[in-house]
C-alpha positions as CSV (number, residue, x, y, z in Angstrom):
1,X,-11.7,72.3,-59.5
2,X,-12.5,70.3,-62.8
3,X,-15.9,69.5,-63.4
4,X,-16.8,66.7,-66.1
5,X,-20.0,65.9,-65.5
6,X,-22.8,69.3,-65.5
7,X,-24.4,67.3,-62.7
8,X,-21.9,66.6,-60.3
9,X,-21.1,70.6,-60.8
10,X,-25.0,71.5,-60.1
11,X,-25.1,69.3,-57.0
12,X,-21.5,70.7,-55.6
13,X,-22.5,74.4,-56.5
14,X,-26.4,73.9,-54.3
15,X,-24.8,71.9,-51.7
16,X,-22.0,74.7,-51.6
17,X,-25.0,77.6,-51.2
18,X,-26.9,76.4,-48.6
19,X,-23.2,75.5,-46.5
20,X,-22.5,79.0,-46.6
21,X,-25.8,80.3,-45.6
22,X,-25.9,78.0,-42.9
23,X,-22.1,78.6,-41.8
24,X,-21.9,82.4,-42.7
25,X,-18.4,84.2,-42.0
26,X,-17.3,80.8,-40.5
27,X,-17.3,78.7,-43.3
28,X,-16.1,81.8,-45.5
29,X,-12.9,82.6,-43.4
30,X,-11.8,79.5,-42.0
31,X,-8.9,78.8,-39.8
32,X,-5.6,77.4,-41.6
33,X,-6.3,73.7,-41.7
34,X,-9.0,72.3,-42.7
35,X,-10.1,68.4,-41.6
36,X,-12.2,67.0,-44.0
37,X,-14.5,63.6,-43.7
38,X,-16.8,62.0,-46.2
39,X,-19.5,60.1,-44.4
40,X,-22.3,58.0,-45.4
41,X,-24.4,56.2,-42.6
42,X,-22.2,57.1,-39.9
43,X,-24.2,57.4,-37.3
44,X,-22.9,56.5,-33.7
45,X,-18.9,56.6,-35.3
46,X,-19.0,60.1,-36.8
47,X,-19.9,62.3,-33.2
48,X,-17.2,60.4,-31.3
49,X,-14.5,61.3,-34.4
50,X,-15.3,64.7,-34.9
51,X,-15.1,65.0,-31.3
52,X,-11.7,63.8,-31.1
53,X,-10.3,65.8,-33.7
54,X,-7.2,68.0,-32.4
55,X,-7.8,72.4,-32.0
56,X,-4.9,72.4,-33.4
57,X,-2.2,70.5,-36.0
58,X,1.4,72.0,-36.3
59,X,0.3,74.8,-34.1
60,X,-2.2,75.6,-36.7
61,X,-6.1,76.1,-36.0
62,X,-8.1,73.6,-37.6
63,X,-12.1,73.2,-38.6
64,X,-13.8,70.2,-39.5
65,X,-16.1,69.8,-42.4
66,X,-18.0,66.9,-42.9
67,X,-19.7,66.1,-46.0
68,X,-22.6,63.7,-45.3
69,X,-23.6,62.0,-48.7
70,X,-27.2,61.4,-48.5
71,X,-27.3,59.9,-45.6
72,X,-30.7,58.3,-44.8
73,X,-29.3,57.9,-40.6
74,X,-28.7,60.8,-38.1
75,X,-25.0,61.4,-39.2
76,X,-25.7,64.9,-40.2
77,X,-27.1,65.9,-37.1
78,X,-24.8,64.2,-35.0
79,X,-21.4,65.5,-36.6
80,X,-23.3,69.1,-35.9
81,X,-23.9,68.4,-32.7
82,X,-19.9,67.6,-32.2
83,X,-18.9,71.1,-33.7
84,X,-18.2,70.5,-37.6
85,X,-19.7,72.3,-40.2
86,X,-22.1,69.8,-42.1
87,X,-22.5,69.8,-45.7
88,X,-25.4,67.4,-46.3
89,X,-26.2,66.4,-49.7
90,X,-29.4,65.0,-50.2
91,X,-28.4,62.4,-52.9
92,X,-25.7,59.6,-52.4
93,X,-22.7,59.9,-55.0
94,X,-19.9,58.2,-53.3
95,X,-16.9,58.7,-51.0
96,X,-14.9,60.7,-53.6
97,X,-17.9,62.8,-54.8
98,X,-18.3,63.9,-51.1
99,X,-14.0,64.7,-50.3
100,X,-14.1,66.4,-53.7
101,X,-16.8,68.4,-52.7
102,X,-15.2,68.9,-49.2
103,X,-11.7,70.0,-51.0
104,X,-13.9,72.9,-52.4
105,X,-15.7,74.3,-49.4
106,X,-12.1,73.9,-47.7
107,X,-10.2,76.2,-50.9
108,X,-13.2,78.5,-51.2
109,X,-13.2,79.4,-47.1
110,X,-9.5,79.9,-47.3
111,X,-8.0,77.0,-45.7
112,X,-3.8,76.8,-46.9
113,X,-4.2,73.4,-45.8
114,X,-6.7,70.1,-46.1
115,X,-6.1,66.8,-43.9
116,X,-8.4,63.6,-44.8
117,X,-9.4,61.5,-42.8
118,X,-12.4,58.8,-42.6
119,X,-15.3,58.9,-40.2
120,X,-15.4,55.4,-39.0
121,X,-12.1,55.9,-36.2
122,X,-9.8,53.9,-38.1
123,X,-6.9,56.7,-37.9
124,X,-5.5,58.3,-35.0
125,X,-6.3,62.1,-34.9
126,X,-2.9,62.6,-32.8
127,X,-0.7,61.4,-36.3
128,X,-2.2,63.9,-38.2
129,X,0.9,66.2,-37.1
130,X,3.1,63.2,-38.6
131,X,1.2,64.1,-42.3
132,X,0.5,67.8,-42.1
133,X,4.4,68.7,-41.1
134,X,6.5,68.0,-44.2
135,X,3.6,69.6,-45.9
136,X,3.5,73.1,-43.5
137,X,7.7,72.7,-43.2
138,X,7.4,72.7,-47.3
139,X,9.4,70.0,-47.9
140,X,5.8,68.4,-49.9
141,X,2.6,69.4,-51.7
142,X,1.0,65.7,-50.4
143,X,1.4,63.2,-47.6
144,X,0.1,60.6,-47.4
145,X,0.2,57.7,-44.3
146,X,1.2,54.2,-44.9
147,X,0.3,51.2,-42.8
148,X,3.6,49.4,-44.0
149,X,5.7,51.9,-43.0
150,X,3.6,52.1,-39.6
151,X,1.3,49.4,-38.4
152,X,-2.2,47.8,-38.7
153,X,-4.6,45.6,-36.8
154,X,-5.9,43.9,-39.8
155,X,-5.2,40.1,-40.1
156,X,-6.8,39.8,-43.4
157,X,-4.9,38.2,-45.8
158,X,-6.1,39.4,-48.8
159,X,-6.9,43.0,-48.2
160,X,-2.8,43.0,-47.1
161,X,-2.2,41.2,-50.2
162,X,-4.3,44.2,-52.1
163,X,-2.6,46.8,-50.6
164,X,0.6,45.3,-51.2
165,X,-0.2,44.3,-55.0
166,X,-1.6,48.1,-55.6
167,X,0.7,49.7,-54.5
168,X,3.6,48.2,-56.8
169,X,2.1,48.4,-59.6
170,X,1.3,52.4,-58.9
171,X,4.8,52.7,-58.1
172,X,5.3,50.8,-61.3
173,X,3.3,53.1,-63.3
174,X,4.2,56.6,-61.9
175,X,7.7,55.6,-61.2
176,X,7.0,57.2,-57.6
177,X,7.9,54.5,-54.6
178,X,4.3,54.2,-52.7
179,X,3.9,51.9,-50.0
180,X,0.3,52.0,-49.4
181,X,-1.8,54.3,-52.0
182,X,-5.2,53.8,-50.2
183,X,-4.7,55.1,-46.9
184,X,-7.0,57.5,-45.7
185,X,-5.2,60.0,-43.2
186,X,-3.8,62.3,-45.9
187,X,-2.7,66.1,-45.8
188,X,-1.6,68.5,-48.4
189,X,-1.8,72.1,-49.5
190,X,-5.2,73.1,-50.5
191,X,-4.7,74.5,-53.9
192,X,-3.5,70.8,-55.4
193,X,-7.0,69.7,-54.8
194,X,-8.3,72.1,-57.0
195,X,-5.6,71.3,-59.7
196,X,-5.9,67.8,-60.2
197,X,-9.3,66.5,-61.9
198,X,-11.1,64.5,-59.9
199,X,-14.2,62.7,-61.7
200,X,-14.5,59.5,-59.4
201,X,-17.6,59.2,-57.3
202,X,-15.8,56.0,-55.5
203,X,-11.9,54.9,-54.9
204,X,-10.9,58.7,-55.4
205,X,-7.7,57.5,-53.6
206,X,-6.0,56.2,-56.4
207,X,-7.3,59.4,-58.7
208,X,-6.2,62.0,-56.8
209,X,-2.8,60.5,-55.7
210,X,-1.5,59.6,-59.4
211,X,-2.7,62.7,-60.5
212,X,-0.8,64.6,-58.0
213,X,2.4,62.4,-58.9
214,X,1.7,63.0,-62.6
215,X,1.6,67.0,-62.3
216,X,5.0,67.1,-60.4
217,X,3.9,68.1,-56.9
218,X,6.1,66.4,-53.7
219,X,4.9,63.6,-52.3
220,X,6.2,61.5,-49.6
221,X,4.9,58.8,-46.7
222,X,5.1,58.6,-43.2
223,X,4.6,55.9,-41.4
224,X,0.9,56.0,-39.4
225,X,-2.0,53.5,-38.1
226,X,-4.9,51.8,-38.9
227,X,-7.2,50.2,-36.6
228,X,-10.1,48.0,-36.9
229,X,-13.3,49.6,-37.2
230,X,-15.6,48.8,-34.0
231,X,-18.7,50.7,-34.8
232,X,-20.8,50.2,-38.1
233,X,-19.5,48.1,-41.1
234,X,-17.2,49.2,-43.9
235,X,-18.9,50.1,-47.5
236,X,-16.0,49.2,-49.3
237,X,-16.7,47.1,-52.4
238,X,-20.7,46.5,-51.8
239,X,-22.2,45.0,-54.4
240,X,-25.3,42.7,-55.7
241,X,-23.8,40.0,-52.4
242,X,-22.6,42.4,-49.8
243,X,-25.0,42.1,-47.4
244,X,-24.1,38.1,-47.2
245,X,-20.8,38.9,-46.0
246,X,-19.4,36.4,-47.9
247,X,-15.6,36.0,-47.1
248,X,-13.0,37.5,-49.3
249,X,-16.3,38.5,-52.1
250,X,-16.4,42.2,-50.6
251,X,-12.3,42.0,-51.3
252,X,-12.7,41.2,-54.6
253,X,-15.0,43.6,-55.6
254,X,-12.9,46.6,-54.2
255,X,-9.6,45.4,-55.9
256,X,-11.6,45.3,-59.6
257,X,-13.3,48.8,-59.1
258,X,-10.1,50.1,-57.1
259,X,-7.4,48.0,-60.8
260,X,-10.3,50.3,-62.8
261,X,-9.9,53.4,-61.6
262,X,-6.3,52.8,-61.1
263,X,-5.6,52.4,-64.4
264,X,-8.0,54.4,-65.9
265,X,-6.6,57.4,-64.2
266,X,-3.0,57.4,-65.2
267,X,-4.0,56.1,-68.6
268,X,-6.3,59.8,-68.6
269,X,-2.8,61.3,-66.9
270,X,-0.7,59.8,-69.4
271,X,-2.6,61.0,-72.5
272,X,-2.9,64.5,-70.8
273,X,0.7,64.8,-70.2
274,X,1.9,63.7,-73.8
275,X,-0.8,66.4,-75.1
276,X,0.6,69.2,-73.2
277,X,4.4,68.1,-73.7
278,X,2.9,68.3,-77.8
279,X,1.5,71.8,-77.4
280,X,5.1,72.7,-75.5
281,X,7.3,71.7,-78.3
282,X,4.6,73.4,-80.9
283,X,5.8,77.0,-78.9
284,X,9.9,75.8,-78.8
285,X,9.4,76.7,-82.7
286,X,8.5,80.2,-82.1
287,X,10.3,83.6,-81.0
288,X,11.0,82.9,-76.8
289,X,11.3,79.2,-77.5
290,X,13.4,78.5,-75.2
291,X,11.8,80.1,-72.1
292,X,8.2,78.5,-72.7
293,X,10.4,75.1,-73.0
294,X,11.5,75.6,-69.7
295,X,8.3,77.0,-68.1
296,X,6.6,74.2,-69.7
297,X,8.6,71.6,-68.2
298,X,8.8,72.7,-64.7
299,X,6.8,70.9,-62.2
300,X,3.3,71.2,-62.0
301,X,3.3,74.0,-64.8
302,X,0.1,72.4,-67.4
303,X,-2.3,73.5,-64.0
304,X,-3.7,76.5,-65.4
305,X,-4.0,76.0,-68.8
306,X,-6.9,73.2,-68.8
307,X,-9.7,74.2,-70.6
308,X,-12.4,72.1,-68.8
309,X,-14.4,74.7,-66.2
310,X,-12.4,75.0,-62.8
311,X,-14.4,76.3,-59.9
């Protein structure tokens, strides 16, 4: 994994420690699929998720980690008490801070495989065979689920609007067909988490799934569900009004963060990809030319070569 911030690497690397001296052989040897939830004041959803979560996906074993990002409720303790293995940071980063850090307990206890998904109920646990299968079956490195394609219970306007508008113009920009590049129930082979940088404490989403698109690995949609939330309230797009639940302001603020981080990541992708196809064509001039051309341009192949620290 890319680290750019020191600090998000010191809080990852304690909060990493003290998993594995809790967990032991179980969170260093886990089974091949690994189920991993970010949650932040979950208390009353997350034991009834965890709980559903299926022994098995594609007839492989699974293990739920959650990562509970500084939660000041009893979410912690009560996804424990429903059998995952708890990561519990003291310090609140964000929804993406927490799945990245998830991604590396899953890779570092040997899961081949990581399936998101969010730990309010909104997804079905039985469709996570519909994400994981292309991905076990090899015909993709990432699936995600799209409501589009599937179904929702959602009558608001605008967030349909949002997903819809998003979702164009990251089809637009990656020249991948997306239908919905926010969904949550997600599954993919472990070691692209640890490829693609992932520096977004919030709206990770939209980083992780253009970077994927941008360093060649498969991705494809199936259609899945998303259901109302009926315990708790959504933290999408808080800010300075969000506890006035002002109609539509909530919205608002998600689409601007969600445009930012949108754009800011395949700008990032964009500039990394032109450097890399500049230090390919500076080898074509050499002895072997054409062989680190063509290793150079095959899918994916700029993943080891970063220089930023990987862990």
């Amino acid at each position: 994994m890319i680290y750019q911030n020191p600090e998000d690497q010191v809080v990852d690397d304690a909060a990493s420690k003290v998993f594995i001296d809790a967990y032991g052989e179980r969170a260093a040897s886990l089974p091949p699929v690994a189920i991993v939830i970010a949650a932040y004041n979950e208390s009353g959803a997350i034991g009834p998720v965890v709980r559903g979560l299926p022994a098995q996906v594609c007839g492989l074993a699974t293990a739920a980690i959650v990562v509970a990002d500084g939660c000041a409720d009893s979410t912690a303790a009560e996804a424990a008490a429903a059998g995952a293995m708890v990561a519990d940071v003291p310090v609140n980063r964000g929804q993406g801070a927490a799945l990245r850090l998830g991604y590396r307990l899953a890779r570092e206890g040997g899961a081949a495989y990581i399936i998101t998904t969010d730990a309010d109920g909104q997804y079905n646990p039985a469709e996570m065979g519909t994400v994981l299968g292309p991905v076990v079956a090899g015909e993709a490195d990432f699936v995600t689920g799209s409501r589009r394609l599937g179904s929702q219970e959602t009558k608001d306007v605008i967030r349909r609007t949002g997903v819809r508008f998003f979702a164009s113009t990251i089809s637009m920009l990656t020249g991948q067909k997306i239908s919905d590049t926010t969904f949550g129930l997600r599954a993919m082979r472990a070691e692209v988490t640890g490829v693609v940088q992932l520096n977004q404490p919030q709206y990770q989403a939209s980083e992780l799934l253009i970077g994927v698109i941008t360093h060649g690995y498969k991705v494809t949609e199936v259609p899945a569900t998303i259901h109302r939330r009926r315990v708790g309230e959504s933290k999408k797009g808080q800010n300075p009004l969000y506890r006035l639940h002002i109609p539509g302001v909530n919205n608002m603020f998600y689409g601007l963060r969600f445009a930012r981080v949108a754009y800011g990541t395949w700008w990032r992708e964009r500039q990394r990809s032109r450097s890399e196809s500049g230090l390919a064509g500076l080898k074509g001039s050499g002895p072997g030319s054409v062989e680190a051309s063509a290793s150079s341009a095959a899918p994916g192949a700029g993943r080891s070569g970063d220089p930023a620290k990987r862990t």
